[in-house]
N, C-alpha and C positions, 0 to 999 in steps of 0.2 A: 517506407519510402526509400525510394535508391537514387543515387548519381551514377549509375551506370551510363556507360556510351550509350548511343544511340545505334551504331553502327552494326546491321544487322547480318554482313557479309563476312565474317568470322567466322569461319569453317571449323578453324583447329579449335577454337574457345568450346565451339557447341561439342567438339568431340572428345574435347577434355573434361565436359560435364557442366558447361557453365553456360546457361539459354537467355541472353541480352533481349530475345525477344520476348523469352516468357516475365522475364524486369517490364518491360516497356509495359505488358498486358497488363502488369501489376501496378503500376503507375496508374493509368487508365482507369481502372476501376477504383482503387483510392482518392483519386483527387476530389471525390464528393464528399466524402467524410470527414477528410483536411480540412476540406470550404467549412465545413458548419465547425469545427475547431480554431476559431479565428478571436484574435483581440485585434482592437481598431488599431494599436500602436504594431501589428504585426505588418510587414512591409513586404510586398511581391507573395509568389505561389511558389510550390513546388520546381524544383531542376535548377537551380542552382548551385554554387557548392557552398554557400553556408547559410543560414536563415538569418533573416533581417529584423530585430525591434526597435523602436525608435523610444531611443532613452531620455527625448525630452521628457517623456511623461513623468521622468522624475524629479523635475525642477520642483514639484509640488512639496517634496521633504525637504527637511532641514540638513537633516542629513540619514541619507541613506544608506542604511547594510545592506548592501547585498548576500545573499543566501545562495548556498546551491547544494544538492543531493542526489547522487547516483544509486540505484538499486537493480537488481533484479527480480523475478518471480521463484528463485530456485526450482525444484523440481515438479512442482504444478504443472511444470508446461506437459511431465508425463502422463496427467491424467486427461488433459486437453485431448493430447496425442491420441491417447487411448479411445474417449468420447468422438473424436474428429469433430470438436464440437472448439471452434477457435475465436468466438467475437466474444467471450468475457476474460479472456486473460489480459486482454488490455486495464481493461478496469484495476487487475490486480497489478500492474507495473505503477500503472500512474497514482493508485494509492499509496505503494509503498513510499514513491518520493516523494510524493507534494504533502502526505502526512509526517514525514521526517522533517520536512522544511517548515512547514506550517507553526512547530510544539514551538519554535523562536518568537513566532508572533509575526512572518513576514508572509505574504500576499504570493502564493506561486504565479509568475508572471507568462514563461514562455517552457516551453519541453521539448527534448527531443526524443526518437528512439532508433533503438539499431535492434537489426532481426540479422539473427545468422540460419542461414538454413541450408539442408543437403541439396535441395532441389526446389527452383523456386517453381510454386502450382500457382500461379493467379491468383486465382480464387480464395487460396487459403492467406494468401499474405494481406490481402485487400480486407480478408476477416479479419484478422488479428489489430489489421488498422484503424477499420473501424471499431473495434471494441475500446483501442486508445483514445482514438479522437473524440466518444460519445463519453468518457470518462476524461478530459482533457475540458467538457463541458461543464460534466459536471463540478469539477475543480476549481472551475473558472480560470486556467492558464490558454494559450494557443496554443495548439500541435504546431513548430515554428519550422521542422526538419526532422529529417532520419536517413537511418541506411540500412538496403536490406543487402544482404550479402550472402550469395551462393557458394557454400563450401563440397564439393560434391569430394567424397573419400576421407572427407574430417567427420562429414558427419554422414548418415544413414541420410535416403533420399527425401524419406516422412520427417524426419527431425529437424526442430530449429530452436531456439533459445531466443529471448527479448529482454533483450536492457534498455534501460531510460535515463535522463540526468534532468532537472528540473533548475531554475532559475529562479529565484523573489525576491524580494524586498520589503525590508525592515525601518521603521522610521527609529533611530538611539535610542532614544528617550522612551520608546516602545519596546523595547527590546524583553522577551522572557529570559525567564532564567533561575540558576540557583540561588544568584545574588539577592533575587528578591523575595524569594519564602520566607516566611515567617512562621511561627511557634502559632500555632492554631489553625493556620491554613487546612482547610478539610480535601480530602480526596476525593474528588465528583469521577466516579466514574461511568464511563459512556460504553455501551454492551457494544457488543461487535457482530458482524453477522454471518460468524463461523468462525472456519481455520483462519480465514485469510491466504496468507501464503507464506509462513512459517510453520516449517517442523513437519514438512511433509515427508521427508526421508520417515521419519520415523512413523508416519500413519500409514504412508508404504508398506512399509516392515511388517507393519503389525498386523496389517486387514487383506491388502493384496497378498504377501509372500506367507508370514507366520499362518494366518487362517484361510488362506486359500479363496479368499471371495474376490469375488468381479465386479467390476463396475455396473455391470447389467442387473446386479442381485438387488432386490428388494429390501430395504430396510425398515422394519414396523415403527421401529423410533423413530426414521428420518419422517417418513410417510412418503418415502420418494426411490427410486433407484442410490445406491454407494457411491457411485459416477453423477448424478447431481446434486448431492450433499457434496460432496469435492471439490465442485467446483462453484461454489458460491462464491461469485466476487466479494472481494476486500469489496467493504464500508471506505468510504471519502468522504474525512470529515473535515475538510481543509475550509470548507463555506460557513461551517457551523463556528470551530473554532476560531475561526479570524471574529466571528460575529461575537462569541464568549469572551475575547478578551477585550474588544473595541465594548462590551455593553457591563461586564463585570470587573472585578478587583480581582482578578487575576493572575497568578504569578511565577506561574511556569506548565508546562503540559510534556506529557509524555505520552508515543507513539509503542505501542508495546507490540513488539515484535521480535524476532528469534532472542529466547533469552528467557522472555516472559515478564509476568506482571512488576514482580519486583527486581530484575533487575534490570529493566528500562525506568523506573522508575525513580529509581537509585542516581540516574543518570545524570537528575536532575534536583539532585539533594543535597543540600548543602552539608559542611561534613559535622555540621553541631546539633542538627536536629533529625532524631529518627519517624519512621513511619509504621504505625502497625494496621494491618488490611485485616479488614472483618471477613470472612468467608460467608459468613452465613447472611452477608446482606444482597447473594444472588445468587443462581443457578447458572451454569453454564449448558448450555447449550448440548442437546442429547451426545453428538459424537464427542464430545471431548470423554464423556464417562463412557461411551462405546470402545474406544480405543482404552481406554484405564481397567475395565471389565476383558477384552476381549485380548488384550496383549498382557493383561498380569503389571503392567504399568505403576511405580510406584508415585503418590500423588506428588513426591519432590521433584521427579524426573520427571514428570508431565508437566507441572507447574515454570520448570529451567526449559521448556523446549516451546510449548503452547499459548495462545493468549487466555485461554480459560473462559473467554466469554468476555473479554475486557480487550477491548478495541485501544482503544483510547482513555488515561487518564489528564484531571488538571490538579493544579494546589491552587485553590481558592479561596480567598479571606470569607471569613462563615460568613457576614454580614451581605453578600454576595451569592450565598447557595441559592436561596430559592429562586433568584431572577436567570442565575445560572441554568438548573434544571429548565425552566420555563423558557427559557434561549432555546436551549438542546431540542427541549420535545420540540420544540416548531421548524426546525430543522428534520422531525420525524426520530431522532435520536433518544434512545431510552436513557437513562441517567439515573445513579443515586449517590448515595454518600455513604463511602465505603471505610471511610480511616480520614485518619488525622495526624498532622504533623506535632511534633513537641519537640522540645528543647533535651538533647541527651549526651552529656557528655561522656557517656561509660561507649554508647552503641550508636554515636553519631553517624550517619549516613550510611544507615540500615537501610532496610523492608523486610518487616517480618507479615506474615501468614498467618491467621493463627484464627482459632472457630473452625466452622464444616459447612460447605455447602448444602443447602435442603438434599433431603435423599441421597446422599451421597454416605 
C-alpha cells in the first residue's frame, strides 16, 4: 500500500525514476485484497495517512498488554526475485510477526507493511499484497496500512524488500512466559513447513553459489523444482496457539527462528531449569539434510542457523499433552513431545540436543 500523491503531472519525479502513476495502478489493483483483510474494529480503507482500530474492543480486558513485533523476510525475497513468483512471500512477513507476538499469549490485532522497491510494476506490488493480506486472514489480524516506496538508484529496478510490524493484545493474568514454567513442563513440538525464512543466506551459499544449482533444477528429495521447495511459505500458527493456551496449561511458547531450536528456546527459560531435546523423536524435513549433505554442513552450525523441522515449540504441564496435541492436529498442525523441562542448577537455562534424527 502507498500514500503517495496523487498528482500525476510531475515531470521531473518520473524522470528521476519515481512513477506516482504506476503507485496509483498499484493501489487499484490491491484494494481487493485489503477488503477481504478486515476486522470489524478496523475503521475507513486505504489513502490515508495512518490506519484507524477502534480500541474500544478493549474494554472487554481487565487489563490489557499490548504487544507488538517488527520483522522482515531477509533474503527470501532473492528467491521470489529469481521465481518472479511474488504472492507467497507475504505469508512469510506476516508469519514472522504475528508468530513472534503470539509465544506471549496475545491475539494479533491489526498489521502493517512497507515495500521498498526500485521500480514500482503494478502488477507485482498488488502480488506481494495479496499474499499479505490472504495471510493477514489467516492470522486473524486486518491489513490496517502500508507503504510502498520507489527507490530507483538505491535499489535495482526488479528489486524490493518487505517489512511488517504487528499489533495484539494480552489479557495480565494471561500473559506467557518464563515466569510460569515449571520443572516437568514437556516440549510439544509443532513441525514446520520448511525453511520458513531463516538462514537463507546460508542455503544460498550452499546450493545456489557453492553447488552451482538453479532454481529450475529438479530435486528427487523435494519431488518438486529448488525454487519451490524455497519458497514454501512460513506456517501461521498464531490461530492454533492462541487456541493451545486458551484450552491447555500452558506456559510459555517459542517462535524458533534465526538462531534455531534451542536458542529461541532458551528465550524463554527460566534461568533454574534446563531443557534436553530428543532428536530422534522427528525427522526434519528432506532440504535441511540437502543443504548438511550438499554444503559439508556441520549439524551445530545447521542446527545455530535453521529450524530443523520445528516451527514452533510450547512448555506445557504433562497433564495437558494429549488435549494439546489434539488442539494442534485440528488446526492441521503436526505435533509431538520432544523434551522436558527440569529443575538444574549446574546448567540452568540451557537447550541441549542430544540423540539423531531417523537417517540422519
Amino acid at each position: 500500500m502507498t500514500d503517495q500523491p496523487t498528482d500525476t503531472t510531475s515531470g521531473a519525479y518520473a524522470a528521476a525514476g519515481v512513477s506516482i502513476e504506476a503507485a496509483d495502478r498499484a493501489i487499484d489493483l490491491m484494494k481487493g485484497w485489503v477488503e477481504k483483510a478486515r476486522r470489524p474494529e478496523m475503521i475507513g480503507g486505504l489513502g490515508g495517512f495512518a490506519g484507524l482500530f477502534d480500541a474500544s474492543a478493549l474494554t472487554r480486558y481487565e487489563r490489557p498488554l499490548l504487544a507488538t513485533s517488527t520483522d522482515g523476510v531477509g533474503t527470501k525475497v532473492a528467491i521470489a526475485q529469481l521465481m518472479d513468483v511474488h504472492d507467497t512471500i507475504g505469508f512469510d512477513l506476516v508469519g514472522m510477526v504475528v508468530d513472534d507476538l503470539v509465544v506471549c499469549g496475545a491475539e494479533p490485532l491489526f498489521m502493517t507493511d512497507y515495500i521498498a522497491c526500485g521500480r514500482v510494476v503494478p502488477e507485482r506490488i498488488a502480488a506481494i499484497v495479496k499474499g499479505i493480506a490472504e495471510a493477514c486472514v489467516v492470522a486473524g489480524c486486518a491489513l490496517i496500512g502500508g507503504e510502498t516506496a520507489e527507490h530507483p538508484g538505491l535499489l535495482d529496478p526488479d528489486d524490493y524488500d518487505v517489512a511488517g510490524a504487528t499489533t495484539g493484545v494480552v489479557e495480565a493474568s494471561k500473559l506467557l512466559g518464563p515466569g510460569r514454567v515449571r520443572p516437568g513442563d514437556v516440549v510439544i513440538a509443532m513441525e514446520a513447513s520448511g525453511l520458513h525464512s531463516n538462514g537463507y543466506s546460508l542455503v544460498r551459499h550452499v546450493l545456489l553459489e557453492k553447488a552451482g544449482w538453479t532454481v529450475e533444477r529438479q530435486v528427487d528429495d523435494f519431488g518438486r523444482t529448488l525454487g519451490e521447495e524455497l519458497l514454501e511459505p512460513t506456517r501461521i500458527y498464531a490461530k492454533a496457539c492462541l487456541d493451545l493456551a486458551d484450552r491447555t496449561e500452558t506456559h510459555a511458547m517459542s517462535h524458533v527462528t534465526g538462531g534455531g531450536l534451542a536458542a529461541n528456546l532458551e528465550r524463554v527459560l527460566p534461568e533454574e531449569l534446563s531443557v534436553r531435546i530428543d532428536r530422534s523423536t522427528w525427522t526434519p524435513q528432506p532440504v535441511f539434510d540437502v543443504v548438511r549433505r550438499v554444503g559439508g554442513v556441520a549439524q551445530a552450525d545447521l542446527e545455530a542457523t535453521l529450524n530443523c523441522g520445528v516451527g514452533m515449540v510450547s512448555l506445557t504441564a504433562p497433564e495437558s499433552v494429549d488435549t494439546a496435541i489434539s488442539v494442534l492436529a485440528g488446526h492441521g498442525i503436526r505435533a509431538w513431545v520432544a523434551g522436558e523441562a527440569r529443575a538444574d542448577a549446574e546448567n540452568g537455562g540451557k537447550v541441549v540436543l542430544e540423540g539423531q534424527h531417523p537417517g540422519w
